[in-house]
MARVEXZA-267701 format. One record per residue: x, y, z of N, C-alpha, C in turn. Coordinates in steps of 0.05 Angstrom, whole numbers, plus 5000, padded with zeros to 4 digits. Each point is the difference from the previous one (the first is absolute). Layout:
XYZXYZXYZ;...
//
This chain:
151955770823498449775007501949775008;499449825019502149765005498349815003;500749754986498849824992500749785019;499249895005501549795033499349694983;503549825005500049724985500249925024;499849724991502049875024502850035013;500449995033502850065007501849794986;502450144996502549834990501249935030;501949764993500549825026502550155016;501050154977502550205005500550154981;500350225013500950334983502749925001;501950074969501650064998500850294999;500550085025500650284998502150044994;502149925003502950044986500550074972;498549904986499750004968500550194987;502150044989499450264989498850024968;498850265003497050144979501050204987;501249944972500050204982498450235001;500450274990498250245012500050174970;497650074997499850244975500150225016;501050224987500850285013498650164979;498150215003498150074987501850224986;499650104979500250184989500850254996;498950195024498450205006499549985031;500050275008500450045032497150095009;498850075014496950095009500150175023;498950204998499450245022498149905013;498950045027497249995005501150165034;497150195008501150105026498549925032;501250145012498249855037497650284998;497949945023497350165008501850295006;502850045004500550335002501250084976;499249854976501650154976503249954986;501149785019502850004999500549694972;501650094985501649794977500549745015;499349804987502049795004500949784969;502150004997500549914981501149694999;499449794979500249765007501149914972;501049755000500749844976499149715005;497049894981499049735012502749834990;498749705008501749744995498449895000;499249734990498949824991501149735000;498649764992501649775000497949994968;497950164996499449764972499250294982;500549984975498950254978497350065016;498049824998496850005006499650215025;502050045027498950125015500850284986;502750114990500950215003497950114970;499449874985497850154974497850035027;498149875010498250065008499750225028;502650035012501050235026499550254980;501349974975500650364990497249994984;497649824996498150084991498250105029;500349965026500150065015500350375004;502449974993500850275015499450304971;500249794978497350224980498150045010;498249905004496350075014501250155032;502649995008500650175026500550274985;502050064978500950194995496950194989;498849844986497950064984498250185013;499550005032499350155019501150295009;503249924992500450295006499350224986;500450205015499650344999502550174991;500350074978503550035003501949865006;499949764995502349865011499749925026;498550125022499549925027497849835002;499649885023497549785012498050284999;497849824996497450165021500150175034;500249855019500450035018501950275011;502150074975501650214999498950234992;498950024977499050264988496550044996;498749655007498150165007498149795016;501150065027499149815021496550025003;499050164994496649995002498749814982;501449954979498249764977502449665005;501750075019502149645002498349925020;501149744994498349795019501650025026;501750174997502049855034499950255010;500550015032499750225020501750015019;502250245004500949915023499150075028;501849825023498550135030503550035016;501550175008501249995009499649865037;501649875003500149845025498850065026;500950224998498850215028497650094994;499150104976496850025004498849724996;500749864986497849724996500349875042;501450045015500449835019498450185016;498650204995499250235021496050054983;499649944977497849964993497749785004;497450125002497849795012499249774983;498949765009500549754983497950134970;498250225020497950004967501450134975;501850135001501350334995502349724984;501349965006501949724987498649794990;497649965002497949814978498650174975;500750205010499350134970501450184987;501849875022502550144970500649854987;499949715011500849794982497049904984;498350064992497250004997501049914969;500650244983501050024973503749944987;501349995020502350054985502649835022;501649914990502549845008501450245009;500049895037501150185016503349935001;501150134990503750005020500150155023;500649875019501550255024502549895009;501550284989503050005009500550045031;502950035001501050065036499549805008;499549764999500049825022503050035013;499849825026501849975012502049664985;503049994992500249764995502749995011;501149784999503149825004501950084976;501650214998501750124984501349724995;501549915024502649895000498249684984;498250024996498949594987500749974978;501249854988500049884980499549744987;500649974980498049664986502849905008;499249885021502549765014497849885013;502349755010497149845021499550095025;500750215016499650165012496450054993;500850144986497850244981497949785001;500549794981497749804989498749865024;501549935032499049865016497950255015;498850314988498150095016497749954985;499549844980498649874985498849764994;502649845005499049715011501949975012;499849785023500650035022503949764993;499749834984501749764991501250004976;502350134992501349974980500049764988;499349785010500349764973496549905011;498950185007496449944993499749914971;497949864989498949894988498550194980;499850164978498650224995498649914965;497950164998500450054964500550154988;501549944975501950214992500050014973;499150334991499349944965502449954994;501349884977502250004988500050054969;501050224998500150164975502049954978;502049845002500649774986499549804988;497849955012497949794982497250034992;499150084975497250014988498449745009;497250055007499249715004499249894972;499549754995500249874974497250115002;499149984972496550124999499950205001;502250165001498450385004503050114985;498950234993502550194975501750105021;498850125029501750215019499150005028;499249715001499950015031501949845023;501750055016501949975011499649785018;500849745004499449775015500750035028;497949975022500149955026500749815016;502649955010501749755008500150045025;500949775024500549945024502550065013;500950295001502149925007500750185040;502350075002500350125033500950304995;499550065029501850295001502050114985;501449845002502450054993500749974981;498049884980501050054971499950294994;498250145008500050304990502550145002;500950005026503350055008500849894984;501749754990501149924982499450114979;497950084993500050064964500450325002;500350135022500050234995502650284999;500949824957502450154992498750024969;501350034994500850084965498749714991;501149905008500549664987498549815016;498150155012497949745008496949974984;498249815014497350124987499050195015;498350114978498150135018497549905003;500150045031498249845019498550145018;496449974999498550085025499149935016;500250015024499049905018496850185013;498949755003496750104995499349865027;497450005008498549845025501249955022;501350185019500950025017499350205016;496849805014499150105021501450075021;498250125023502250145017498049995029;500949825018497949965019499850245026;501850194998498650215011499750194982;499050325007500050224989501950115002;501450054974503350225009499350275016;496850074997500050344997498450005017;499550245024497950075021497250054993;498049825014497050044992500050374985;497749984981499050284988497349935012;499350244990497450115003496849914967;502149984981499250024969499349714983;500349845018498949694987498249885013;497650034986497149895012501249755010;500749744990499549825000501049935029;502350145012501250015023498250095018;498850274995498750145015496649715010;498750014979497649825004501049785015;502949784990501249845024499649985023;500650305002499950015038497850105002;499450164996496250095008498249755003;499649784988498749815000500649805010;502249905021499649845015498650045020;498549705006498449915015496750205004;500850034965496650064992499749794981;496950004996499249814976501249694996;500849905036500549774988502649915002;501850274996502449984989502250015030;501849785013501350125007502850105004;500550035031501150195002503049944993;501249785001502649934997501549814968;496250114987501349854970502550084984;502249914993502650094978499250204981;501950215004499250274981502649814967;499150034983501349864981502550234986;501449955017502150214994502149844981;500249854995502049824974498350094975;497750054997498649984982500650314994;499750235012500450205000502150165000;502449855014503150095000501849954989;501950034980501549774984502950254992;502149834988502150114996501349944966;500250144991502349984974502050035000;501149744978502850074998501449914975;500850224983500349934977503150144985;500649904980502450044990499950274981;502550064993499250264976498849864977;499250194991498949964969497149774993;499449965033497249854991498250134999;497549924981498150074986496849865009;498350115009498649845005497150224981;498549784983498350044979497850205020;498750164975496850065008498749775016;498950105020497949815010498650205022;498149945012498950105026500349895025;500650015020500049955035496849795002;500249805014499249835005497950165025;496749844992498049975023499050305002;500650174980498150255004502250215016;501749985017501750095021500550284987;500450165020502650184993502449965010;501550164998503949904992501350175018;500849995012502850185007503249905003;502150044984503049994999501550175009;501849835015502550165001502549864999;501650184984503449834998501250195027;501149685003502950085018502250054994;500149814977503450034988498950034964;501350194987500149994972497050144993;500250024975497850184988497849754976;498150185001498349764990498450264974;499249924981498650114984497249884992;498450185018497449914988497450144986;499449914978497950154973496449805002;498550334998497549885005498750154975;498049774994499250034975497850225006;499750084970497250285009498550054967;497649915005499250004976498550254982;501349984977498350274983498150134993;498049714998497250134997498449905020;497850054988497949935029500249755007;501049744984499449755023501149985019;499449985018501150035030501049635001;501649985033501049725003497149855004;497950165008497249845013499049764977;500550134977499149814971501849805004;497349874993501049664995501849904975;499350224985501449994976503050134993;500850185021503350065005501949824993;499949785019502649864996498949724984;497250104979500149784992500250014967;500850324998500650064962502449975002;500649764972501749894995502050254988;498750194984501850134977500550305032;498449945013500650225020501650115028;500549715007501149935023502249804994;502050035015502349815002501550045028;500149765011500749875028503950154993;500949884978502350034998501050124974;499450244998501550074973497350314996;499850104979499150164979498349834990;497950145006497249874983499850234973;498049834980500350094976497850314994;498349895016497950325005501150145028;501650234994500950055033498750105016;498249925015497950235020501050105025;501649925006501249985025503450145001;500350135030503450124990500449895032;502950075007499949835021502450295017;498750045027501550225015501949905026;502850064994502349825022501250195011;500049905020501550145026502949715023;501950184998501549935024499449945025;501149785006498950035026503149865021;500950325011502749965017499049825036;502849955011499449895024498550355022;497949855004499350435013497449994995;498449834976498650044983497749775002;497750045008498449874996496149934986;500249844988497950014978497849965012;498050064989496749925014498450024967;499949745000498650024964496749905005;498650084992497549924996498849684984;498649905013498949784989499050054969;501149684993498749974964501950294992;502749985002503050194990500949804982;500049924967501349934989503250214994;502249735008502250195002502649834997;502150114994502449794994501550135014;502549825007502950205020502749824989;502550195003501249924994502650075017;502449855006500950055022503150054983;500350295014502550224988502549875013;499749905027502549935020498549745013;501249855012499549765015498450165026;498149785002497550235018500649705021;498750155026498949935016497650245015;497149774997497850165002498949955016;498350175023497049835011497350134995;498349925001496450094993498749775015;497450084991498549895010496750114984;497949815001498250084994497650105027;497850104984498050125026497150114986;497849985017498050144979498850185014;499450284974499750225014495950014994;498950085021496850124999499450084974;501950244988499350174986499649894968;501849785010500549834961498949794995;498249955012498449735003499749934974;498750204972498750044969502849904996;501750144993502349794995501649715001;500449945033499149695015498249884984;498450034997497449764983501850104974;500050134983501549954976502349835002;501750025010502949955004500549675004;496849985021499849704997498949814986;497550114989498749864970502250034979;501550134995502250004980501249725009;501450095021502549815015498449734995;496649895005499249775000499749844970;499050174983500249924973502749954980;501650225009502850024985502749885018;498249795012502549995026503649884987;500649954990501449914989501650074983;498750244984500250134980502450315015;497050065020500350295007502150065030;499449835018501849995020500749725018;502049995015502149834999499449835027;498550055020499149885026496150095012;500549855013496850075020501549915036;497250215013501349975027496549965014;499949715000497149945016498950125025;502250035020499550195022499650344992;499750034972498350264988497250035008;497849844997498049934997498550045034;502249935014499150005028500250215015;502350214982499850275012498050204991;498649864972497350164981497850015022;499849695009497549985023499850155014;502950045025500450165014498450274997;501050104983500050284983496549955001;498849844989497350135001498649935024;500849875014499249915023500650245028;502450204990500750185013497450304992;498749974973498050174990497950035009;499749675008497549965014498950165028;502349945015500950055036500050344994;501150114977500650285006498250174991;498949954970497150054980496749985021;500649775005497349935002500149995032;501449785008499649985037500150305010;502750144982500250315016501349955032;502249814998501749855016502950155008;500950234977502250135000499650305010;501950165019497950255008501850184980;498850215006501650224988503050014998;501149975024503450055005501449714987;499249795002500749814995501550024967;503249995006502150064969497349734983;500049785007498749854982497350154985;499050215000497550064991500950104969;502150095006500950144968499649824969;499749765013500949774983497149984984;498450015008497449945000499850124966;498450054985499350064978498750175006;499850254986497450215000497549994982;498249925022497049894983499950194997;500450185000498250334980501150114980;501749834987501150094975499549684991;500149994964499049774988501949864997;504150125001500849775001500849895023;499750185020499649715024498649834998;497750074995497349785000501549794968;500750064991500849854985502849745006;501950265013501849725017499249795021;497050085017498449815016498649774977;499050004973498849894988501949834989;502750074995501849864985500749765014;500850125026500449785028498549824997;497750025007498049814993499849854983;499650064972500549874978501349835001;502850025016503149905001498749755021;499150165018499249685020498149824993;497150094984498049874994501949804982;501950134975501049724987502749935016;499349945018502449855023501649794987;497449754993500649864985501149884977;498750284986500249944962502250074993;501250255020503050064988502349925027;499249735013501449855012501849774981;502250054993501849814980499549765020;498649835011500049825021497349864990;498150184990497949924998499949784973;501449944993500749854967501849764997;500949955029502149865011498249815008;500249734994500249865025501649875027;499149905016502249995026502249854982;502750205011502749844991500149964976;498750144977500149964975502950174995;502149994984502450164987498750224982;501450304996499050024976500349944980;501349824990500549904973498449624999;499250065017498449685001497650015006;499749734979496049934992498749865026;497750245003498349755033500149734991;501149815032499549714992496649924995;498949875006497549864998499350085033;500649945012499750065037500350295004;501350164986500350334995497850054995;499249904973497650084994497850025007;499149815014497849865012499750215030;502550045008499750175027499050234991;500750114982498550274980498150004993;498549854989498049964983497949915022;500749855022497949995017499050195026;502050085004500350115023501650285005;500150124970502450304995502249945014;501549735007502250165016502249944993;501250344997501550044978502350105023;502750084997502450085011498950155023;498150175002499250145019499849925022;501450055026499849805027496550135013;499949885022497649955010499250295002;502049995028500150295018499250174980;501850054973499650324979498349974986;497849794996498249934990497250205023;500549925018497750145022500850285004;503250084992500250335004499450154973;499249834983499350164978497149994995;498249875011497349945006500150165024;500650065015499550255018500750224999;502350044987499950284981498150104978;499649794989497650074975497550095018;499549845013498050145016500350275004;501850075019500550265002499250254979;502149864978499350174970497249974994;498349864999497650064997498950155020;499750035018500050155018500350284992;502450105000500250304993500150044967;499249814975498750064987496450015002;499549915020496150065006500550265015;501650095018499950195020499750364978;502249854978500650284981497549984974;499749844996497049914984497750245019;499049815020498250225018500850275012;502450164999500050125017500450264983;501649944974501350224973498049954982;499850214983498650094971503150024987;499649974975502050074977499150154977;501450184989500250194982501649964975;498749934979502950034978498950054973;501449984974499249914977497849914996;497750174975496849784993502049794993;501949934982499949735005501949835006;500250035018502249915025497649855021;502049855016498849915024499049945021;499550375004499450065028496849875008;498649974983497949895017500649705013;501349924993500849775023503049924998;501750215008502749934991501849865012;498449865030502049875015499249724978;498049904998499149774991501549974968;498850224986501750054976503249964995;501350135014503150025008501449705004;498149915008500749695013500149884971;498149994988499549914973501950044976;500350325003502750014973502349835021;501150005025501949885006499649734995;497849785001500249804985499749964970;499650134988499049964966503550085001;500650215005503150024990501649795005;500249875023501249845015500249744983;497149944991499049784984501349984970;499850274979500850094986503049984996;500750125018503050045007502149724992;498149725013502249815005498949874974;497249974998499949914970502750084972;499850194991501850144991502749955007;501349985019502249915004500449725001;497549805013501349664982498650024968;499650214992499850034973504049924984;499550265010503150014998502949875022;499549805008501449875011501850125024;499250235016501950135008498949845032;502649994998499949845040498650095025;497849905006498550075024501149935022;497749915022499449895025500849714989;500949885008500149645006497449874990;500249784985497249884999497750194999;499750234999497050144998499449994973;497749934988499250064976497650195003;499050124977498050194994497749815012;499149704987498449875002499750045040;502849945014499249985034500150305007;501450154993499650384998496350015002;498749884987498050074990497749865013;501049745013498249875025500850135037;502450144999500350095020498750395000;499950114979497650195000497749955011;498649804991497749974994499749865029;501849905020499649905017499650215029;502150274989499250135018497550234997;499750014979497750134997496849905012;500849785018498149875002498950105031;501850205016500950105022498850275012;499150044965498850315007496649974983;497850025006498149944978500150314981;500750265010500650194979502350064991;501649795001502250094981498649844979;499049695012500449834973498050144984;497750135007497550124989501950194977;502850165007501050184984501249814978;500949765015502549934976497449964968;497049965006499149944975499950234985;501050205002500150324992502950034988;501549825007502450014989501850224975;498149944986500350214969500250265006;498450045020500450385005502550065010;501549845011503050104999502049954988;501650175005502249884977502049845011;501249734978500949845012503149935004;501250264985502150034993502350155020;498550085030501150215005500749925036;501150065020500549945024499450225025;499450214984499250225007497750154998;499950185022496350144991500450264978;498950034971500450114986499450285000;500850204998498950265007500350075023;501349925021499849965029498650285015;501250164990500650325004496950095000;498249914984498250094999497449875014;500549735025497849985014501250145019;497349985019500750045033497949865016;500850085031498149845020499650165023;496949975002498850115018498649755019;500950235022499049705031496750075013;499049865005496750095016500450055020;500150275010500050075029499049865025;497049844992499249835025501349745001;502749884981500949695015501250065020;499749725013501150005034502049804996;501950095020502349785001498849755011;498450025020499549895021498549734985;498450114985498249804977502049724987;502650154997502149804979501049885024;501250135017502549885016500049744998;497649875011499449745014498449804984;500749924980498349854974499649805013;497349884992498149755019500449794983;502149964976501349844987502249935003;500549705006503349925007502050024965;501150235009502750034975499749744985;501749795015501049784980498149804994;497450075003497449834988499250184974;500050275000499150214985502149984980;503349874996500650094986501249704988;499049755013499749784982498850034971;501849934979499149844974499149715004;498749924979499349724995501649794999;503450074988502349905001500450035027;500350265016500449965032499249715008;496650085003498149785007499949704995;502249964974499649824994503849795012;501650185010502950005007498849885026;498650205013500649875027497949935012;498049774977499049805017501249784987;502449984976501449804996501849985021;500350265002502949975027499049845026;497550075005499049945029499749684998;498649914974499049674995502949855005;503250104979502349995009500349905026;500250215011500249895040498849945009;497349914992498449745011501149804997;501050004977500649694979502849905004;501250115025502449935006501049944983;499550114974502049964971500750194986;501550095000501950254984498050004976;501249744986498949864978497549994986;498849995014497149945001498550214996;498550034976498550175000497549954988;498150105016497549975000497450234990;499549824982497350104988498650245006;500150255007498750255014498250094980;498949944981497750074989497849775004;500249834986498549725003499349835031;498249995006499249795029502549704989;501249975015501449714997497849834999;500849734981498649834990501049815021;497349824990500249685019502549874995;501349934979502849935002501850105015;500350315005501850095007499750055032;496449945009500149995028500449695013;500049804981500949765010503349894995;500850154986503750044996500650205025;499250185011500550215019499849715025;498249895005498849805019502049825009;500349874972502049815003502650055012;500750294997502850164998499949985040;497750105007500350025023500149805024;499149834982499749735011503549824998;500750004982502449994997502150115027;500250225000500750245017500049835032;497450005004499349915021501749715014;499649734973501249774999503250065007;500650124987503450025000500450155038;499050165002500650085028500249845021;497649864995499649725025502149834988;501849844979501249854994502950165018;500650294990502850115007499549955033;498450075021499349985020499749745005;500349694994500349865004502649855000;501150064978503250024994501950055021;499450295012500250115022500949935028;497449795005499749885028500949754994;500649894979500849704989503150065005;500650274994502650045006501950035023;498450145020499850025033500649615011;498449924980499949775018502049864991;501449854981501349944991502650095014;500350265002502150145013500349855024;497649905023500749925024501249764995;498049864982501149705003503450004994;500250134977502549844990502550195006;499350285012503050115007498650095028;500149905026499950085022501150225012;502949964998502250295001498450225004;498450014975499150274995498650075026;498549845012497150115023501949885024;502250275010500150055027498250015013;501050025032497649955015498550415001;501850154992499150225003499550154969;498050125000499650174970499350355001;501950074985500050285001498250044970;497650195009498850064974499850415004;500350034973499650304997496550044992;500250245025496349994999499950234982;497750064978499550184989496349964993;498949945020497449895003498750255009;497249995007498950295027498549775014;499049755001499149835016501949865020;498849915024500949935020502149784992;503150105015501749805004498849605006;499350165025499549755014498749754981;497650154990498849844978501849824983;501050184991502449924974501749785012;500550105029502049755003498849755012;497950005008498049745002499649794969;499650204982500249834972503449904993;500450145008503849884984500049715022;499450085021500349705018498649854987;496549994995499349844989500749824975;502150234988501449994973502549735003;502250095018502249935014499650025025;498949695011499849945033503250035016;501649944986503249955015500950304999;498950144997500850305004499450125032;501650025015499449995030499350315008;502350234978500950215013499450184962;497850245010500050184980500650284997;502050134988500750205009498550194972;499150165004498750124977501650305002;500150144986500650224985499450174987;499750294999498450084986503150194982;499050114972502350194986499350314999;498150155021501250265013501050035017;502050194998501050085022498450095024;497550035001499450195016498049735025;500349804981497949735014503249805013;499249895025501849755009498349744997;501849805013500049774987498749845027;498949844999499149775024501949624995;500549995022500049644998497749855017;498749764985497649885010501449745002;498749835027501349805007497549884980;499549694999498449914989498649855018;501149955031498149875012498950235013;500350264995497850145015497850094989;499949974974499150104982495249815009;501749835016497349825014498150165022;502150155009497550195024499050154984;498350115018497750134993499850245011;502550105019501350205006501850064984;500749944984502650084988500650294987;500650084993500650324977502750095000;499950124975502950094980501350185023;502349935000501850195003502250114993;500550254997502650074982503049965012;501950044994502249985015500750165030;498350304992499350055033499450015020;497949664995498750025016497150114996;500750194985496450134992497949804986;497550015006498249814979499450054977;500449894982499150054964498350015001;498450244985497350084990499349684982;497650014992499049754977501750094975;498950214992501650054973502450075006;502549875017502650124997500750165015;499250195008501150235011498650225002;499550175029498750244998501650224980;501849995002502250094983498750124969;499549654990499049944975497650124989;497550005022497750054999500150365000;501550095003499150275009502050124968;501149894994501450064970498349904982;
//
């Protein structure tokens, strides 16, 4: 886990950091079976006791002395794919391999000759004395027994520290603004990207958020980074370039699965950092050489630890197939945020839309043909857990909002700081909270959507399951245990003080439910049924034993074209209530100003509005008098100024001539007017002033040609 303080003004990286040298040496092997043997180091007792309680719950797994994965790869969680078949397999055929189990595939192609020099480190970030954050394992933060303080420091402290006698130091958040690695075939979120421009609204040249998605590591030997899970639901993929990295994923003993709400929240049963006192859990580690790359599944509680000074890259991505997971991974990540994992990436949220917005066009429009590589992506409605990864999606978008860390914020609030009084008031009257305009209307038109292909699968499927299970209304149901848990979930944790979302409390958790429920009239009809599910859980229980059958007579043709506008269908009351404050806003030519949107304005406030404008009005005519008081003044008392000729730059569309009839009337001693215009593509005229008296007269440009009224034919036709 990494706990993030304030930056220090300067890293002392020079410093040198006493080092504990453990004990005892540790085996652990790579995905083909092979030894690697290590000796940790440490800077404090606290990490090296809690590493080897660590690598007990690793040993504790083995089979003879070997990993899982070695002697009996059908019950380990990890799989390999050697390079040449994973690069030659179909995107569906590689989504379900990675369905259940933490994929390695060896053989990649890599850079023998790289090493952790600044060479090495600049294909990662681009500036050796860049600006970075950097855990520093040298210093415990004050307030915690074993968590390692996050300081401000550059590149090149890592280089520097990396001997015997430096700290050890990681370098973390170092996005990466292109993609190191050639488009695949295997990541929805890419795939739906491009399929969906300049559908639904969306177009064609919007920023694919590849910083958010691409990033690089770079870290010293012997760092440690705690249990936690991957941020926003994602799945994972790593690879080292230089040095070996060791990473262990937890796997639990009995039936509670990660879906329970109650996993990472037993005290005697779970531990972020160390050996918990009830052990349920063992933890399975694999090597991972430069060659070698990871693809871990969403909601992967997992720790790593680095054997040699690494340099890494990954990236996250979301697959069709793991959607049930995604919604776990992120109701965890929203309640435990603090606790359980270490960042959020907002441009997540916008690739979810995508994603169901790509379901819509392919499901329902029937937009994608047969040959089209994008069709694979799609979910298979004829099995229940596809239909289940389409419902999860949804879920995920309907609470757009609620598990928006934005939504709890007010504008420009810190997280560690109390709304001012003007914070408040913008909240309280008008919801408007961190969330910008624009993502406010793409999540109200996504929700739409999701309602949408939750009515489409409502009318079009029957469900099968358990007498008492949910199938008689399990989309509506489903929705329900996902809020009662959700609800449950965070109660319980500011029970126990464990660090959420920013500013969210149960109390606004619990008005932003209730706000979207207001969106569907049969969900909210379900949420009063509440009790029949259970509230404990993130998952559909028994899964195995529903199924779904489709009615032969729906027509695509019926759904395609809904006679409901999306982002009206998928307004909340909070929506409704945002942006007619927003709109009264830019009436009120006042940022500031906010206005009453429930209540008719009272007679005070329409004779204060009155006055305001009246005001408004006064001051204009005064500045405009000022103005011409100033013109004149100018003649009298500095003449100089009003040669007999005046060059003005035209940027008008009304007739020259006009204009320069008023400046005379303005300034009589002006004999000669040369006007100007600032495109290139318009010329310029000079007007005498005594001709300006016929009644023949007309513009002419420097060629000789006559000026159109507005300027120029030139002008007029642009």
């Amino acid at each position: 886990m990494i706990f993030i303080i304030n930056f220090v003004e300067k890293f002392e990286c020079k410093e040198e950091a006493p080092r504990i040298v453990c004990d005892r040496s540790f085996t652990v092997y790579d995905i083909d079976g092979n030894p690697h043997e290590f000796t940790p180091e440490f800077h404090h007792g606290v990490f090296n006791d809690r590493f080897q309680e660590f690598m007990e719950l690793v040993y504790d797994g083995y089979i003879e002395g070997r990993p899982p994965h070695i002697v009996d790869p059908q019950n380990s969680c990890l799989a390999k794919l050697h390079h040449q078949d994973f690069s030659t397999m179909s995107a569906s055929d590689i989504q379900n391999k990675m369905r259940h189990k933490q994929v390695v595939v060896t053989g990649l192609p890599f850079d023998e000759k790289m090493q952790f020099d600044a060479k090495g480190l600049r294909t990662v970030v681009g500036s050796m004395t860049a600006q970075i954050s950097i855990t520093d394992f040298s210093v415990i933060n004050p307030g915690t027994d074993c968590v390692p303080s996050v300081v401000s420091g550059h590149v090149n402290d890592l280089l520097e520290n990396a001997s015997s006698t430096g700290k050890i130091l990681n370098g973390l958040d170092l996005p990466m603004w292109s993609s190191y690695r050639p488009s695949n075939n295997y990541e929805t979120d890419a795939v739906a990207w491009n399929f969906t421009r300049r559908t639904h609204r969306i177009p064609l040249h919007g920023p694919f958020p590849t910083q958010d998605r691409e990033w690089g590591i770079a870290g010293l030997k012997h760092v440690l980074t705690f249990l936690h899970i991957d941020c926003d639901g994602f799945n994972t993929r790593y690879g080292t370039k230089v040095g070996r990295k060791l990473w262990a994923f937890l796997r639990p003993r009995d039936s509670k699965k990660l879906s329970s709400i109650d996993f990472y929240m037993d005290e005697d049963g779970f531990s972020l950092s160390g050996k918990p006192k009830d052990i349920k859990y063992d933890f399975e580690a694999v090597v991972l050489r430069p060659g070698d790359e990871l693809h871990m599944l969403p909601n992967s509680a997992h720790w790593v630890y680095g054997i040699d000074d690494v340099i890494a890259q990954g990236g996250h991505y979301y697959s069709s197939y793991l959607m049930q997971e995604t919604l776990q991974g992120i109701v965890h990540a929203f309640v435990l945020n603090k606790f359980l994992t270490n960042t959020e990436h907002i441009p997540s949220r916008h690739l979810l839309r995508r994603i169901l917005i790509f379901y819509q066009v392919g499901l329902i429009e029937g937009a994608i043909s047969e040959d089209d590589p994008a069709l694979v992506h799609l979910p298979n409605v004829e099995t229940m857990e596809g239909v289940l990864n389409i419902i999860c999606l949804a879920v995920l978008i309907i609470l757009g909002n609620v598990l928006d860390f934005r939504t709890y914020s007010t504008p420009n609030q810190g997280e560690d700081d109390e709304a001012s009084p003007t914070q408040r008031t913008l909240m309280d009257t008008g919801d408007i909270n961190a969330i910008p305009n624009n993502e406010r209307i793409a999540y109200c038109y996504a929700r739409g959507v999701a309602l949408h292909i939750l009515k489409w699968l409502r009318s079009c499927a029957t469900f099968t399951g358990p007498p008492d299970g949910l199938a008689d209304d399990l989309i509506s149901l489903f929705f329900v245990q996902i809020l009662a848990s959700l609800s449950d979930y965070k109660s319980l944790a500011e029970a126990k003080t464990y660090g959420g979302v920013p500013h969210c409390t149960s109390h606004l958790l619990s008005k932003q439910i209730a706000n979207v429920l207001e969106v569907d009239p049969i969900l909210k009809a379900a949420w009063v049924h509440k009790e029949r599910v259970p509230s404990h859980s993130l998952g559909l229980k028994e899964e195995e034993k529903y199924n779904v059958e489709w009615r032969r007579d729906w027509e695509r043709t019926s759904w395609r074209a809904p006679s409901v506008d999306f982002t009206l269908a998928g307004q909340t009351p909070f929506d409704i209530k945002y942006f007619e404050a927003t709109k009264l806003r830019i009436n009120s030519e006042n940022a500031n100003m906010i206005v009453d949107v429930v209540k008719p304005p009272r007679k005070k406030a329409k004779l204060l509005l009155y006055a305001m404008c009246t005001l408004y009005n006064i001051l204009t005519i005064i500045l405009q008098s000022i103005s011409l008081i100033a013109i004149l003044l100018f003649k009298i008392c500095e003449p100089k100024y009003f040669a007999s000729k005046l060059v003005i730059v035209w940027q008008h569309s009304s007739s020259r001539t006009s204009f320069a009839n008023y400046v005379c009337g303005m300034m009589p001693s002006i004999t000669q007017i040369s006007i100007q215009t600032d495109s290139v593509i318009l010329s310029h005229c000079e007007i005498n002033v005594e001709d300006l008296a016929r009644s023949d007269y007309t513009e002419t440009d420097d060629d000789g040609s006559r000026a159109s009224e507005s300027g120029s034919d030139n002008e007029q036709e642009l």
